[in-house]
C-alpha positions as CSV (number, residue, x, y, z in Angstrom):
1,X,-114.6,-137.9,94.8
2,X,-111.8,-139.9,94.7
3,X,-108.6,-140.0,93.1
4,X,-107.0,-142.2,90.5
5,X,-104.4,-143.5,92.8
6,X,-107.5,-144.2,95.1
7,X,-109.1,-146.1,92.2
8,X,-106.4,-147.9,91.2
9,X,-106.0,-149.7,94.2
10,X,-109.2,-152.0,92.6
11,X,-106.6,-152.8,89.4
12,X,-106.7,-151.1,86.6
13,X,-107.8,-153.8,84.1
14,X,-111.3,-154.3,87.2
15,X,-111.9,-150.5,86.5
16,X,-111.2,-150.5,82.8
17,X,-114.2,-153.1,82.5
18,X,-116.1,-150.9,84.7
19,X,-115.8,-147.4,83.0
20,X,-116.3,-149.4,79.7
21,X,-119.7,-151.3,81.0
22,X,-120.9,-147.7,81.7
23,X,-119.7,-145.5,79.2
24,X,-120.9,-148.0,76.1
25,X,-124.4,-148.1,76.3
26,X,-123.9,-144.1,76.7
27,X,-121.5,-143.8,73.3
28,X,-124.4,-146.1,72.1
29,X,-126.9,-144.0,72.7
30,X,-125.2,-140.4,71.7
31,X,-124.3,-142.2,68.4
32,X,-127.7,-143.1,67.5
33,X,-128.6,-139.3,68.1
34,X,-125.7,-137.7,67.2
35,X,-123.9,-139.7,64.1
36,X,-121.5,-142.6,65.6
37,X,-118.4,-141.8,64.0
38,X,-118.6,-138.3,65.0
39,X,-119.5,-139.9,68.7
40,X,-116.9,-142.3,68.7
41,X,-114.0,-139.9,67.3
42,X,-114.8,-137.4,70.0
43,X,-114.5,-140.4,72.9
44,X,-111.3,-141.6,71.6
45,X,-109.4,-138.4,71.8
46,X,-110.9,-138.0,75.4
47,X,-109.9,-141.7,75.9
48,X,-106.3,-140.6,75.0
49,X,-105.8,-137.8,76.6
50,X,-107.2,-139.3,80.1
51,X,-104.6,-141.9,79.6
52,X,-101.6,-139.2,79.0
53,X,-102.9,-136.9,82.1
54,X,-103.1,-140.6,83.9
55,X,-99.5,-141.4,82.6
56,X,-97.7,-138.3,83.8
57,X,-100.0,-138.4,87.0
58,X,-97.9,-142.2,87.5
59,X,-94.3,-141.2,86.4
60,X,-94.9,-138.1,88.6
61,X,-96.2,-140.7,91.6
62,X,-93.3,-143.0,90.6
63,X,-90.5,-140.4,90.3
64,X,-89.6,-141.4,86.8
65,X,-91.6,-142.6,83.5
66,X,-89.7,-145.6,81.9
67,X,-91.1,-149.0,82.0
């Protein structure tokens, strides 16, 4: 598997549009069978959390975490 510095390399905003393409039709689909707000509340606290792991992953990469 590779890593997120690994991935990266492609851009962020080119793998954004990628993970998106193939995690909608799956939301889509678990919402329909599951109740979409419950679906949706559940994939944006993972969504948050994968961008705080990914944030101190980068400041920890970059030495430091200011802009």
């Amino acid at each position: 598997m590779s890593s997120d510095i690994e991935l990266n390399e492609i851009g962020i905003l080119k793998r954004r549009e990628i993970e998106a393409r193939i995690l909608a039709p799956i939301l889509e689909a678990l919402g329909k069978q599951f109740g979409r707000a419950e679906v949706l509340e559940i994939a944006a606290n993972t969504v948050r959390e994968i961008a705080r792991l990914q944030g101190r992953e980068l400041a920890a990469q970059l030495g430091k975490n200011d802009l």
